[in-house]
PDB file of N, CA, C and O in Angstrom:
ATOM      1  N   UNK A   1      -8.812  -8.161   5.012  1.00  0.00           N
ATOM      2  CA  UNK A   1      -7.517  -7.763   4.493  1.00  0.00           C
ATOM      3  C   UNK A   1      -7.434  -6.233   4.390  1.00  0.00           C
ATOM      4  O   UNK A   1      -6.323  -5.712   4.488  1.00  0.00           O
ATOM      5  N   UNK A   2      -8.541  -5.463   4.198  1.00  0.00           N
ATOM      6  CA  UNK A   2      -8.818  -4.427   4.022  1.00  0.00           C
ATOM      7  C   UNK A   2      -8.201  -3.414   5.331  1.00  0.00           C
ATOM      8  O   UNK A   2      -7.283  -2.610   5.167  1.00  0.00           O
ATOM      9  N   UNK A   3      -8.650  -3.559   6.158  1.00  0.00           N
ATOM     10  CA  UNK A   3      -8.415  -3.374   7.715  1.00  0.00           C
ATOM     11  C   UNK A   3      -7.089  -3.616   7.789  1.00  0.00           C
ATOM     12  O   UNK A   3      -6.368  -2.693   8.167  1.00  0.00           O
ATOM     13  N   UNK A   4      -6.544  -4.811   7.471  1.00  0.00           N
ATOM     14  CA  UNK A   4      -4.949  -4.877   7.884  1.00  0.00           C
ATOM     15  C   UNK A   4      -3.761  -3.922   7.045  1.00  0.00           C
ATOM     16  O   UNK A   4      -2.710  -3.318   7.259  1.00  0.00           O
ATOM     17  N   UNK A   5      -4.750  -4.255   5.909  1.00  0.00           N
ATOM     18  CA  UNK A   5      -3.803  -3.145   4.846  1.00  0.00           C
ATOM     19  C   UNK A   5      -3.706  -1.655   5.362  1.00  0.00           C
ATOM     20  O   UNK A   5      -2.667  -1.041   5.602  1.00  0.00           O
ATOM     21  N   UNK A   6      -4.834  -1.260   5.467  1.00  0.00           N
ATOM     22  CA  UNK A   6      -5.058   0.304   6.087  1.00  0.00           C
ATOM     23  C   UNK A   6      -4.557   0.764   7.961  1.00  0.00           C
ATOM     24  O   UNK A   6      -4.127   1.667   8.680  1.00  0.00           O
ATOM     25  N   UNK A   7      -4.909  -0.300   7.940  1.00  0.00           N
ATOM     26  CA  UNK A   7      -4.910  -0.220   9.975  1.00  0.00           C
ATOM     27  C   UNK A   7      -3.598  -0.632  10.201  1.00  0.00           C
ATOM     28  O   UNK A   7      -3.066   0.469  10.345  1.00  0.00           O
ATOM     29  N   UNK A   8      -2.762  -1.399  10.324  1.00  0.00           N
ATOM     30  CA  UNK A   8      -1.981  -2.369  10.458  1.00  0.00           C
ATOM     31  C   UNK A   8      -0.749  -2.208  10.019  1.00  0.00           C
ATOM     32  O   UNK A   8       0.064  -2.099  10.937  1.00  0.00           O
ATOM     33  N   UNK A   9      -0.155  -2.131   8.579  1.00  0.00           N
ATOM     34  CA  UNK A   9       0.559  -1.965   7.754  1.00  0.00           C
ATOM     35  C   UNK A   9       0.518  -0.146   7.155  1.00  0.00           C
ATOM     36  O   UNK A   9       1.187   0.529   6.372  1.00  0.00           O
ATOM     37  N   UNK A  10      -0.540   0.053   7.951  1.00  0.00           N
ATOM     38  CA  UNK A  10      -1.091   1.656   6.823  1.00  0.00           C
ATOM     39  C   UNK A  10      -0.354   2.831   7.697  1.00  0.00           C
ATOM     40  O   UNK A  10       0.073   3.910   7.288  1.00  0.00           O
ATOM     41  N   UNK A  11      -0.326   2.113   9.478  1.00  0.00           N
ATOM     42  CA  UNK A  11       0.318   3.297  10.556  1.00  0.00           C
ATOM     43  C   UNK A  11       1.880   3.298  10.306  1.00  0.00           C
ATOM     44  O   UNK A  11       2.531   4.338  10.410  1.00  0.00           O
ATOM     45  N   UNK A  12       2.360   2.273  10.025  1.00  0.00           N
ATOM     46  CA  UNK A  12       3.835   2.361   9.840  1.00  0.00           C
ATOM     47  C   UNK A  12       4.315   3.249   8.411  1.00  0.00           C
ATOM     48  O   UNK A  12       5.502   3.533   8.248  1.00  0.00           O
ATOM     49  N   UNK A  13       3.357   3.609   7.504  1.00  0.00           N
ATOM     50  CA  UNK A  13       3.613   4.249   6.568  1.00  0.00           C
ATOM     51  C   UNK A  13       3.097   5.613   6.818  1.00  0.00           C
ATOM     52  O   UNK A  13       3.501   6.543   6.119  1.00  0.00           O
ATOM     53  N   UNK A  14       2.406   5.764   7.575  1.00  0.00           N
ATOM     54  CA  UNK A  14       2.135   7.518   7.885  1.00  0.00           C
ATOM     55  C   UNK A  14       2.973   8.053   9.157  1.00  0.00           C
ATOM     56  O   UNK A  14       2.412   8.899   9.854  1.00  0.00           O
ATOM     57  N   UNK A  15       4.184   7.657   9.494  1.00  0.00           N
ATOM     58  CA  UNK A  15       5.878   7.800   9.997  1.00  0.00           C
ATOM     59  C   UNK A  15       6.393   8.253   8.828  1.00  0.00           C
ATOM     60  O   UNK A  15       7.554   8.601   9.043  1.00  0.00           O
ATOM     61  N   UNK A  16       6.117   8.403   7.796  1.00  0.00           N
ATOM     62  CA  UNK A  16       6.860   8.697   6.996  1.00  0.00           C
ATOM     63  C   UNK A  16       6.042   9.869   6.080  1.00  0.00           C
ATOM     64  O   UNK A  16       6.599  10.561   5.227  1.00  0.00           O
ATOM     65  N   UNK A  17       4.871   9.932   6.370  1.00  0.00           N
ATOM     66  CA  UNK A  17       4.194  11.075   5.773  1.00  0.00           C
ATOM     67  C   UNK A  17       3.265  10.546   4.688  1.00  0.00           C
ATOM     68  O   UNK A  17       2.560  11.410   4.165  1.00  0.00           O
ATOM     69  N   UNK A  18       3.123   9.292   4.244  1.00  0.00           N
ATOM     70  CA  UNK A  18       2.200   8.595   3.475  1.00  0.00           C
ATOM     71  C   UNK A  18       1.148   7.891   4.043  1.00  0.00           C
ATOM     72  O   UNK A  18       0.921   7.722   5.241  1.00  0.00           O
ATOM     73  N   UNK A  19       0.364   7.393   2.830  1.00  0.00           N
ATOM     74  CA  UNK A  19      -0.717   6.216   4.032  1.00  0.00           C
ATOM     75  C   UNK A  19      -0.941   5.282   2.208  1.00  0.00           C
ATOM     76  O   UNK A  19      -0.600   5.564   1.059  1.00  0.00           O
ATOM     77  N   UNK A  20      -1.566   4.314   2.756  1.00  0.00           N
ATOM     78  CA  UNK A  20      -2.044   3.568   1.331  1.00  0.00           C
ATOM     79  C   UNK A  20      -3.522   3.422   2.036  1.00  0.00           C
ATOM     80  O   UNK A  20      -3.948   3.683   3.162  1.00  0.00           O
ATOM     81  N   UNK A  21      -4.221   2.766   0.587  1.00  0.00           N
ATOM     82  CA  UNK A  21      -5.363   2.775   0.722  1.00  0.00           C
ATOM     83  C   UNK A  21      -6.038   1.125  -0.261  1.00  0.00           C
ATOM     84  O   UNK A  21      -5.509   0.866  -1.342  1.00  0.00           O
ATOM     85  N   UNK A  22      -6.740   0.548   0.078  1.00  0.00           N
ATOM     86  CA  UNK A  22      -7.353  -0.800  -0.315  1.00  0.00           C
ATOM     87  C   UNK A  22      -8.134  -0.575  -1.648  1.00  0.00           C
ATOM     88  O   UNK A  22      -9.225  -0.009  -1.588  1.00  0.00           O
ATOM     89  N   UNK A  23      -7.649  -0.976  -2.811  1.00  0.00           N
ATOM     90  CA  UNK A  23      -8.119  -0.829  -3.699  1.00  0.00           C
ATOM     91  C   UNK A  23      -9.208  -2.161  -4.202  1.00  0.00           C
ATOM     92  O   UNK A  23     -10.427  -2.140  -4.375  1.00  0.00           O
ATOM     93  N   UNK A  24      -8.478  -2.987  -4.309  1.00  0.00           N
ATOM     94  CA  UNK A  24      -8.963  -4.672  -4.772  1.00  0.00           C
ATOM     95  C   UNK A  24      -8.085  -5.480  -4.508  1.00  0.00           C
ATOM     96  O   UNK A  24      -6.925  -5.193  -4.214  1.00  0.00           O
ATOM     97  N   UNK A  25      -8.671  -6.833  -4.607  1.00  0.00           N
ATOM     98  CA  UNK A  25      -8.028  -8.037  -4.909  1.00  0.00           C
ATOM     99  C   UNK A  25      -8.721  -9.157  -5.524  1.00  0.00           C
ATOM    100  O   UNK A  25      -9.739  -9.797  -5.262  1.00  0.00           O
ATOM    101  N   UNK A  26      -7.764  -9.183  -6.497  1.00  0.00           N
ATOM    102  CA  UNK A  26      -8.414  -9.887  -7.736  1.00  0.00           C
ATOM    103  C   UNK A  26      -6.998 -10.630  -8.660  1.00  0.00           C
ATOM    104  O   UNK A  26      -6.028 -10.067  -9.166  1.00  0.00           O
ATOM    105  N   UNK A  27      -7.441 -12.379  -8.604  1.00  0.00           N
ATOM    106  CA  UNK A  27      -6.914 -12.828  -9.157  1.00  0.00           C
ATOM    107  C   UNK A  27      -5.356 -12.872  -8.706  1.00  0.00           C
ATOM    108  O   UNK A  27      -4.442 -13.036  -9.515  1.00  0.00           O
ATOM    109  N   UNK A  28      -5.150 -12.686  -7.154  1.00  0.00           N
ATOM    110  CA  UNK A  28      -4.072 -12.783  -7.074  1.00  0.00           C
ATOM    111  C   UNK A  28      -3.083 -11.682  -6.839  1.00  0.00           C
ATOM    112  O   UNK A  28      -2.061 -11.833  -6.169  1.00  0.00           O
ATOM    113  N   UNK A  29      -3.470 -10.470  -7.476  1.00  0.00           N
ATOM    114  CA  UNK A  29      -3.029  -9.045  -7.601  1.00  0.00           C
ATOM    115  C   UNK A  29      -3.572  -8.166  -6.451  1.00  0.00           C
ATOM    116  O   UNK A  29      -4.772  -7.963  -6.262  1.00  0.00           O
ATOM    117  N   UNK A  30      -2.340  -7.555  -5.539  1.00  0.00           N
ATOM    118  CA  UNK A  30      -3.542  -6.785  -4.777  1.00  0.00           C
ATOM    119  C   UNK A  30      -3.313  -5.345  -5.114  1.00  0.00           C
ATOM    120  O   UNK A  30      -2.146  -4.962  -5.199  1.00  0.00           O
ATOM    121  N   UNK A  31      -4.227  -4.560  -5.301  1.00  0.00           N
ATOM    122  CA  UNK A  31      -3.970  -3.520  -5.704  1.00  0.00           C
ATOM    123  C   UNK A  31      -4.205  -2.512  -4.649  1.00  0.00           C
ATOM    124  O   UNK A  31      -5.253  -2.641  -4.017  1.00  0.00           O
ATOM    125  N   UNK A  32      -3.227  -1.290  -4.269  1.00  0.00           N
ATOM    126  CA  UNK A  32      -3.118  -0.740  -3.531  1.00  0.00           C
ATOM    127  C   UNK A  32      -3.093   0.683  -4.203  1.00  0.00           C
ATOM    128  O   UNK A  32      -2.555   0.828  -5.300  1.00  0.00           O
ATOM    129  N   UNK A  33      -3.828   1.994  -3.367  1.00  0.00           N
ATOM    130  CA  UNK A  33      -3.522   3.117  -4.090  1.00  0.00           C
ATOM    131  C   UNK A  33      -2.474   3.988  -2.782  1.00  0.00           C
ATOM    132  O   UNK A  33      -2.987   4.355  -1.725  1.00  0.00           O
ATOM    133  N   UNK A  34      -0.925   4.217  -3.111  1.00  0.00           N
ATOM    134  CA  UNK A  34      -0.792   5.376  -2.409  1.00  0.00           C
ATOM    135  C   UNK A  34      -0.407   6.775  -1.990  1.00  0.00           C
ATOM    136  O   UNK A  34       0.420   7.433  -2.622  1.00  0.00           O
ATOM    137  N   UNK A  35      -0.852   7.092  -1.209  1.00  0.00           N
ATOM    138  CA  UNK A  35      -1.006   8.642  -0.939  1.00  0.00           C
ATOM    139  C   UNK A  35       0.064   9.328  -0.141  1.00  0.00           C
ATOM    140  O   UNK A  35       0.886   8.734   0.555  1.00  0.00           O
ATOM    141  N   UNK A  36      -0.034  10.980  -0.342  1.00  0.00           N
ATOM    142  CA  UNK A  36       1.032  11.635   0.147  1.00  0.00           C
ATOM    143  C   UNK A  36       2.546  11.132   0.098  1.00  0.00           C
ATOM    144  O   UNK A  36       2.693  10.323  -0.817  1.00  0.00           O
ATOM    145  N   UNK A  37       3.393  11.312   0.623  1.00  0.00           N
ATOM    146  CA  UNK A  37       5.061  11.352   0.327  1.00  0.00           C
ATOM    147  C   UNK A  37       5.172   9.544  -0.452  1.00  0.00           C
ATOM    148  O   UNK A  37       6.250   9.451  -1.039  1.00  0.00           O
ATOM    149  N   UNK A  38       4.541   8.545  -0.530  1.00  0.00           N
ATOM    150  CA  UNK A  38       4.212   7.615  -1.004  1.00  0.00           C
ATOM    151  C   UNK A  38       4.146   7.597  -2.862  1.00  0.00           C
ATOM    152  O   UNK A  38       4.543   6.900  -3.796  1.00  0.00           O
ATOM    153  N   UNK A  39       3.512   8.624  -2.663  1.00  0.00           N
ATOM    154  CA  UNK A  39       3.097   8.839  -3.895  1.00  0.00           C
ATOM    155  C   UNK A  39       4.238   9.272  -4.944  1.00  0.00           C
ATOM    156  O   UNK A  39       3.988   9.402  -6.142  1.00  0.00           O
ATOM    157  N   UNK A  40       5.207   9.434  -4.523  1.00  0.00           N
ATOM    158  CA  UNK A  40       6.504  10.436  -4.903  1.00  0.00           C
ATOM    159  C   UNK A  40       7.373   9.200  -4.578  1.00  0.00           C
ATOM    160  O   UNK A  40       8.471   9.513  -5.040  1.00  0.00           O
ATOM    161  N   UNK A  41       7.455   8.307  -4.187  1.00  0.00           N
ATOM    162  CA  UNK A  41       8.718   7.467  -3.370  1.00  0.00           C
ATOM    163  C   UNK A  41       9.224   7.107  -4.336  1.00  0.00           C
ATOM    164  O   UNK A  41       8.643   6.428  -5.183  1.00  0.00           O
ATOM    165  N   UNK A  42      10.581   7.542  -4.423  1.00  0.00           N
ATOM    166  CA  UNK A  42      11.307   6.520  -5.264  1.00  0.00           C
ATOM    167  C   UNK A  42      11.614   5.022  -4.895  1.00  0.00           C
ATOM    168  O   UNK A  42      12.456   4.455  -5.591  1.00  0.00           O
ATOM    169  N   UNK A  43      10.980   4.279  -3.807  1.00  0.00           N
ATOM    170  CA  UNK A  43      11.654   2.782  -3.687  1.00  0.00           C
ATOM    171  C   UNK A  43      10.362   2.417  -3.018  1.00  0.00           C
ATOM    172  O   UNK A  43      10.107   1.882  -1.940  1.00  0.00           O
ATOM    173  N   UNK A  44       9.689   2.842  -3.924  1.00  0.00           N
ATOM    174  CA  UNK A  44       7.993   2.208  -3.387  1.00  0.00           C
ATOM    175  C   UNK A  44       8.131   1.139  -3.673  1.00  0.00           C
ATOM    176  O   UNK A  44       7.271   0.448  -3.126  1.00  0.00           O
ATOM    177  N   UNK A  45       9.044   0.373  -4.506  1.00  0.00           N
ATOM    178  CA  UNK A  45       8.934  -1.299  -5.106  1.00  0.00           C
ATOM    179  C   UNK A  45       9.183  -2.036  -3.493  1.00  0.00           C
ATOM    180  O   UNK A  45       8.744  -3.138  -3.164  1.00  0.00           O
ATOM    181  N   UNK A  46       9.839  -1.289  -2.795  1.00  0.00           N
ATOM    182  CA  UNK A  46      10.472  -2.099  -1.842  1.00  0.00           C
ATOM    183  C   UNK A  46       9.365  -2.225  -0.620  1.00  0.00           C
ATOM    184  O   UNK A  46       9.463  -3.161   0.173  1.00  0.00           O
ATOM    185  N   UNK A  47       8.488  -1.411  -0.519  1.00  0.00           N
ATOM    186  CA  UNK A  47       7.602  -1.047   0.353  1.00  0.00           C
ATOM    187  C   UNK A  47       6.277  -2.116  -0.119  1.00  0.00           C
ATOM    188  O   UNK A  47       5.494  -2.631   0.679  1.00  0.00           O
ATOM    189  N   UNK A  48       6.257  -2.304  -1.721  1.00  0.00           N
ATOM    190  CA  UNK A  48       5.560  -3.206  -1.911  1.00  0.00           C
ATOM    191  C   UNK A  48       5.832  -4.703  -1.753  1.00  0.00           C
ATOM    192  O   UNK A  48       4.908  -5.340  -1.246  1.00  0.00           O
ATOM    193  N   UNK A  49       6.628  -5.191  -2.000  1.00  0.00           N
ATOM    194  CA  UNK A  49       7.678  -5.997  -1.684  1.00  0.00           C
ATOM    195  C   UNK A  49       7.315  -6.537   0.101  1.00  0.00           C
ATOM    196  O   UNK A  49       6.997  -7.690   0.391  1.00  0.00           O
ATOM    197  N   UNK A  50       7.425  -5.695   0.845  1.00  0.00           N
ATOM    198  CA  UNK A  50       7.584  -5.762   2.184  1.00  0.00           C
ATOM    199  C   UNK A  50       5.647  -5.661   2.816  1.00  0.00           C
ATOM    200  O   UNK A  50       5.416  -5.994   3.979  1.00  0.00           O
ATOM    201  N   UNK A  51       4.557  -5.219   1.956  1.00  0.00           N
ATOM    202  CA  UNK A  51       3.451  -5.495   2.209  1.00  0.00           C
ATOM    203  C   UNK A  51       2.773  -7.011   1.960  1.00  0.00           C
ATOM    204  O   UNK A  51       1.986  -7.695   2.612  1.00  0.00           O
ATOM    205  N   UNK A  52       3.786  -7.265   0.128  1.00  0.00           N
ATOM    206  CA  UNK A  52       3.387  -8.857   0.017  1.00  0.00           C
ATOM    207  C   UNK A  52       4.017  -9.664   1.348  1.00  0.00           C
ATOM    208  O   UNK A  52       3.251 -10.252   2.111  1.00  0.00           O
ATOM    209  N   UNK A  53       5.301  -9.653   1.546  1.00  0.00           N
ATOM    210  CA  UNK A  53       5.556 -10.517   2.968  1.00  0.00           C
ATOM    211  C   UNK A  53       4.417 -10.527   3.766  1.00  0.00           C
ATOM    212  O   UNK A  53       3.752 -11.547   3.943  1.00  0.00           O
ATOM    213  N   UNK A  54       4.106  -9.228   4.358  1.00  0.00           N
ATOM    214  CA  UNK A  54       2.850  -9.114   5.604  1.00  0.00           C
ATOM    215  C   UNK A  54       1.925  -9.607   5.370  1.00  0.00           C
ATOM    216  O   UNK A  54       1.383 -10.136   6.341  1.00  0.00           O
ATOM    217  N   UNK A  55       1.345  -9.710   4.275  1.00  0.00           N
ATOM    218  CA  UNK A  55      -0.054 -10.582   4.045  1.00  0.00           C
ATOM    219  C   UNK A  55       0.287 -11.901   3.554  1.00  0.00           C
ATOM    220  O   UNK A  55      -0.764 -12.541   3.601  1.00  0.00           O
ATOM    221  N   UNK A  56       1.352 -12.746   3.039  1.00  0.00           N
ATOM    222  CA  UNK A  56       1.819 -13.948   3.193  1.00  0.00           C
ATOM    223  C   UNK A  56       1.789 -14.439   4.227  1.00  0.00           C
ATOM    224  O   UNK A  56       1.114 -15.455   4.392  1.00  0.00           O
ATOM    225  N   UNK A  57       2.572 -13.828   5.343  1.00  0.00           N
ATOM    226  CA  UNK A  57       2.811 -13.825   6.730  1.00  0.00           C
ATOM    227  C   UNK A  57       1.476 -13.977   7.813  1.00  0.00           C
ATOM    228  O   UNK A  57       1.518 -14.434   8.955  1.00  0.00           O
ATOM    229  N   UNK A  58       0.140 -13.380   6.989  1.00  0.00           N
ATOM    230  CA  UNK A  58      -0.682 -12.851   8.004  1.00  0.00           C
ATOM    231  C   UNK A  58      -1.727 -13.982   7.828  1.00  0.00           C
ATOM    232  O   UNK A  58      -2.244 -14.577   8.773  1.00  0.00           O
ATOM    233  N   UNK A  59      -2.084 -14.305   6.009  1.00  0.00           N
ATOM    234  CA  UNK A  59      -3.102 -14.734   5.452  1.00  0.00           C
ATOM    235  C   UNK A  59      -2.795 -15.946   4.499  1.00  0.00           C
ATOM    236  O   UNK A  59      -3.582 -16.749   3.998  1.00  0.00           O
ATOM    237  N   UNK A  60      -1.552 -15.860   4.400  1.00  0.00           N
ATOM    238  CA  UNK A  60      -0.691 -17.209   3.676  1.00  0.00           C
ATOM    239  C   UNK A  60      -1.301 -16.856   2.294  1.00  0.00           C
ATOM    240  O   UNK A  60      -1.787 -17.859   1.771  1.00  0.00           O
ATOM    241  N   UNK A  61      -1.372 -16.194   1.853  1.00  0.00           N
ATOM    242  CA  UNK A  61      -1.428 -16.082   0.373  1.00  0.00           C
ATOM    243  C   UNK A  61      -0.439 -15.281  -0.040  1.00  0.00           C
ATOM    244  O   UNK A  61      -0.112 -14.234   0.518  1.00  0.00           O
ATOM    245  N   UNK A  62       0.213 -15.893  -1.322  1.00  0.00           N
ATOM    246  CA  UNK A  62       0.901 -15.078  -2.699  1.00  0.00           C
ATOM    247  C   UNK A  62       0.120 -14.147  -3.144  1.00  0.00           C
ATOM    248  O   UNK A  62      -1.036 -14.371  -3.503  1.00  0.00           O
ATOM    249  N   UNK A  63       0.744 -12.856  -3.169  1.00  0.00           N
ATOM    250  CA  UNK A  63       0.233 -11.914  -3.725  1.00  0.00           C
ATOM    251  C   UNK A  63       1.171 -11.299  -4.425  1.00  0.00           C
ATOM    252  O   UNK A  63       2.329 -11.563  -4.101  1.00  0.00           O
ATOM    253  N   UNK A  64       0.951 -10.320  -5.564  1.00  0.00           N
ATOM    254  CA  UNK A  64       1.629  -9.467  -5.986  1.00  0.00           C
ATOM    255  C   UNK A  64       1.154  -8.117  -5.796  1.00  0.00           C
ATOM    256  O   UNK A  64       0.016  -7.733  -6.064  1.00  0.00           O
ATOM    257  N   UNK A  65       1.946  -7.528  -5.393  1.00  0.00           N
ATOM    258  CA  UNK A  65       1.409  -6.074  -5.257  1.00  0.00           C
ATOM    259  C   UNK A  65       1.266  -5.206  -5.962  1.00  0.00           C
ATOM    260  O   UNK A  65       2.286  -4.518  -6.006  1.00  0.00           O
ATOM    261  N   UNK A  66      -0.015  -4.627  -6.973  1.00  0.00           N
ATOM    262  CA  UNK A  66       0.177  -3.540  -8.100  1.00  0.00           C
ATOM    263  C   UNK A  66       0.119  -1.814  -7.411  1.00  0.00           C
ATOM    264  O   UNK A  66      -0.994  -1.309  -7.270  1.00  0.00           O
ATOM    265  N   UNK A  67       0.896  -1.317  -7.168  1.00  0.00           N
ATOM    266  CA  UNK A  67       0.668   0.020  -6.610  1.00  0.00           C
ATOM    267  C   UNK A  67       0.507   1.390  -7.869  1.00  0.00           C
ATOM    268  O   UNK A  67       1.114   1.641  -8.910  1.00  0.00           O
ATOM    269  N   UNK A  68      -0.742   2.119  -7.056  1.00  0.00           N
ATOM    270  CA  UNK A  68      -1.178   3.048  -7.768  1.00  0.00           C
ATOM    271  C   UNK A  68      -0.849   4.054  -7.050  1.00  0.00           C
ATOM    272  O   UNK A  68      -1.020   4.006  -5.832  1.00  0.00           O
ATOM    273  N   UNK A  69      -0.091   5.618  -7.912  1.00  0.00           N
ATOM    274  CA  UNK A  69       0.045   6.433  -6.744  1.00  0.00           C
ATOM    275  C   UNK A  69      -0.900   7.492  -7.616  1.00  0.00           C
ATOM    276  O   UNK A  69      -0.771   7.805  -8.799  1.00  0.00           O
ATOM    277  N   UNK A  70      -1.813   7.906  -6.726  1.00  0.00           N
ATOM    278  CA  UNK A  70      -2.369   8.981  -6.650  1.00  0.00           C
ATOM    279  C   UNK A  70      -1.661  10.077  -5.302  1.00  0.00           C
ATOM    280  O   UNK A  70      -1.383   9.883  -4.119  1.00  0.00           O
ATOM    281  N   UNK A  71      -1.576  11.220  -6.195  1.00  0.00           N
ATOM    282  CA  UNK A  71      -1.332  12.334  -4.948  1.00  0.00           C
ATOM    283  C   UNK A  71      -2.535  13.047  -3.890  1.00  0.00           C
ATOM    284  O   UNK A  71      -3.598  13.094  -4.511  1.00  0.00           O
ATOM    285  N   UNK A  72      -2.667  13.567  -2.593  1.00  0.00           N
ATOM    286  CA  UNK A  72      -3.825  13.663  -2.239  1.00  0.00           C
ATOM    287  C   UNK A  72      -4.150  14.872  -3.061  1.00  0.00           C
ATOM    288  O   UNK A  72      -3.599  15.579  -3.904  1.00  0.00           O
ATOM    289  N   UNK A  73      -5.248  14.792  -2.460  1.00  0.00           N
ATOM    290  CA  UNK A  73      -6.296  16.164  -3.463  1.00  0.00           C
ATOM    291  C   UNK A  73      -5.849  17.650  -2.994  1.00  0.00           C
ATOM    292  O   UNK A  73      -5.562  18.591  -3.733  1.00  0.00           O
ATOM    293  N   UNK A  74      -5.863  17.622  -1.589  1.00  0.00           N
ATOM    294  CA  UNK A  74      -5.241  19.146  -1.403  1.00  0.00           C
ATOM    295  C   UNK A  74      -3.708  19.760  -1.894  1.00  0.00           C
ATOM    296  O   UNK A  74      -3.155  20.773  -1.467  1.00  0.00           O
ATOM    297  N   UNK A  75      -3.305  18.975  -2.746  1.00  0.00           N
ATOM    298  CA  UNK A  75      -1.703  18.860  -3.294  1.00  0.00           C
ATOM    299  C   UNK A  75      -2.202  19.780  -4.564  1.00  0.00           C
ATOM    300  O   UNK A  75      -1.309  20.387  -5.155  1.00  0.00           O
ATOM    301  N   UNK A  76      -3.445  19.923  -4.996  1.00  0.00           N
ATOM    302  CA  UNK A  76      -4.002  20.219  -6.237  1.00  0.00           C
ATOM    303  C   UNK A  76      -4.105  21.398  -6.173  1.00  0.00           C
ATOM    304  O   UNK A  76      -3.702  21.984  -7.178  1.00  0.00           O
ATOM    305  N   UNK A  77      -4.502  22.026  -5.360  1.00  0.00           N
ATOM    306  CA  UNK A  77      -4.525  23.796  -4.621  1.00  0.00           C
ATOM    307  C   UNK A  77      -3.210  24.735  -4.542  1.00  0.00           C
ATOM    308  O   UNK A  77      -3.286  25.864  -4.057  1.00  0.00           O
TER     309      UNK A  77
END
């Protein structure tokens, strides 16, 4: 899942200047951290929203998506 999240689902979000990254999955929850213009999105709900489809779609599981935004590190400079 890891791979699909990042590889898969992760190139269509760095078109836009972001990327996510594989945090866990646990209990149902998948937790995602993401980065650059992501991190700032105002309608990240919808982006999460549209990752649970893809892995329903991919892996047939319900998921909920918890998103974490961290900004990247060179944003810190």
């Amino acid at each position: 899942m890891k791979e699909f999240i990042e590889k898969t689902l992760g190139a269509r979000l760095q078109g836009d200047g972001g990327w996510v990254e594989f945090e866990k999955m646990e209990d149902g929850n998948l937790t995602l951290i993401f980065r650059g213009e992501c991190s700032k999105c105002l309608i990240l709900n919808r982006c999460c929203d549209w990752i649970g489809q893809k892995v329903k779609e991919k892996f047939d599981m319900d998921v909920t998506v918890v998103p974490v935004r961290k900004k990247p590190y060179f944003w810190d400079k």
